[in-house]
N, C-alpha and C positions, 0 to 999 in steps of 0.2 A: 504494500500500500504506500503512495505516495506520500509525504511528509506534507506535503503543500500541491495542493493540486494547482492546474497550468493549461489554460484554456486554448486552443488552439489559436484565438488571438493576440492574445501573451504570447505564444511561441511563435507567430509571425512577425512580430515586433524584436523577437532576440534570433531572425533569419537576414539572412545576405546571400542571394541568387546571383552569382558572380556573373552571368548573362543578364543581369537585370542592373547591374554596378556601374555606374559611371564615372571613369578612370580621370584626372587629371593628365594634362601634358605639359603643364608646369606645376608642378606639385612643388616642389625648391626652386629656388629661382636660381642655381647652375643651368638648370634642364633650359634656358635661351643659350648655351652653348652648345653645338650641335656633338660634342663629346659628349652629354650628359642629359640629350634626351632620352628621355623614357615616359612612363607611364604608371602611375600610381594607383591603386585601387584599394582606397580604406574602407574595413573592412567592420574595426571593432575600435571604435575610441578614432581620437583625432592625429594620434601622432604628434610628427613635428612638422605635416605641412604646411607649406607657405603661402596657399594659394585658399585665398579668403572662401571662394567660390565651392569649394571642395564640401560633396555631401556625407555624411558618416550614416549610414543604414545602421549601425548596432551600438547604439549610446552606454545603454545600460550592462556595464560589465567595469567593474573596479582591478585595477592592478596590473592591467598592459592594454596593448593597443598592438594592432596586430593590422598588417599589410599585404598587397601583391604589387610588387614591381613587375611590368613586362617593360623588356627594351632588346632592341636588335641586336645582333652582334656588332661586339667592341663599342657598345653604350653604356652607360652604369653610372656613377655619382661625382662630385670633384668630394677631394678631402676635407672633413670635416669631423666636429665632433660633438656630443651632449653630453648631459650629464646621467645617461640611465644606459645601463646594460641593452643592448642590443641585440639578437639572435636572428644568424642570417643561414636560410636553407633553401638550396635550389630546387625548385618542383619540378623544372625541365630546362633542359642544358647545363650547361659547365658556367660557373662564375667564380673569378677572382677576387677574393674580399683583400683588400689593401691598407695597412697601415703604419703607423710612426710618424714620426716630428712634420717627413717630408712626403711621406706614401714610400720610404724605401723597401716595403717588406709587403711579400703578395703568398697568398696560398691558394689554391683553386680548389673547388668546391665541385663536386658530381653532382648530380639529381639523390636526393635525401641527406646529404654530409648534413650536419648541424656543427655551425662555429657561435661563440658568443663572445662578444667583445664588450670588454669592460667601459664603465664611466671613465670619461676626461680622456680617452685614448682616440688621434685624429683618426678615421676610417675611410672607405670608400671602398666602393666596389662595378664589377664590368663584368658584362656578358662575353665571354672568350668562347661560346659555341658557336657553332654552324651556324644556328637559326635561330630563329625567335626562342628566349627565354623567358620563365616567368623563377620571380625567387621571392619567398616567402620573408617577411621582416615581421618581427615581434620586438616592442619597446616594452620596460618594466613600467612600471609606477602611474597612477593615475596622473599625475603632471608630469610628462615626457619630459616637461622645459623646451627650450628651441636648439636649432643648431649653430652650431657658431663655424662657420667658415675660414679656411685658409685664406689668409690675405690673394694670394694669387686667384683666387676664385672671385673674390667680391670686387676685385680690378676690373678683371676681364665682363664680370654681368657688367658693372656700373660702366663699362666704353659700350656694350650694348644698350644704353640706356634705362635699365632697372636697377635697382635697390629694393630695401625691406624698412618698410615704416618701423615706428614705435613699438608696433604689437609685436614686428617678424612676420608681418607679412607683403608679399611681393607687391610694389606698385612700379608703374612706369611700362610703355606697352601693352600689350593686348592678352591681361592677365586670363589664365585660366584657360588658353586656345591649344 
């Protein structure tokens, strides 16, 4: 017997039909360089995206917040870093998770590998497969906090003409396209 019964209403309010998901193309605002587009699809909590526009299907859930990246080959993220544990698992294709001061250290990941990278440590990561990848991202903590960028990354958005307001999130261009 169920402790707390759970109406099939309830249970469609804590679902996410990933054919039903509407993925960001600027999810961070690296993704206006074409090294680091990709596509975002939140899933459970908000993360640390940057893109105001971004809809979250599964609010109600405390303690992480949980993603799909899909990006083509040799796409992925510029280096960066937050303050909560991160946990990065490819659903399909090969991806390189990347990190240190300058990105000098890469490991490459199959379909199911699980790597977790700690608080305060710069990251980034790349689809090094064939074809279209999709990789699963889990953040800890009910406030992910934002990402804070390598200087070289926030050079290069800002000569593309964006930034990130007060809150951390992208303005300047045609946010959310």
């Amino acid at each position: 017997m169920d402790r707390k019964p759970v109406t099939r209403e309830e249970m469609l309010k804590r679902t996410a039909f990933f054919d039903k998901l509407q993925p960001s193309s600027r999810p961070l605002v690296d993704a206006v360089l074409p090294q680091f587009q990709r596509q975002i699809f939140n899933i459970i909590g908000g993360g640390v995206t940057e893109d105001p526009t971004m809809h979250i299907p599964i609010r109600d859930a405390e303690g992480f917040h949980l993603s799909i990246v899909k990006a083509e080959p040799q796409k992925g993220t510029g280096l960066h870093d937050h303050t909560t544990t991160e946990v990065f698992m490819p659903l399909q294709g090969s991806w390189a998770i990347i990190w240190g001061s300058k990105g000098e250290n890469e490991l490459v990941l199959n379909e199911w590998d699980v790597v977790s990278v700690p608080p305060g440590v710069n990251r980034g990561f790349r689809n090094v497969g064939a074809g279209t990848g999709h990789l699963l991202v889990v953040l800890e903590g009910t406030d992910p906090g934002r990402v804070a960028w390598v200087d070289s990354v926030m050079s290069a958005v800002r000569e593309k003409g964006f930034d990130l307001d007060e809150r951390g999130k992208i303005v300047g261009g045609e946010v959310g396209a």
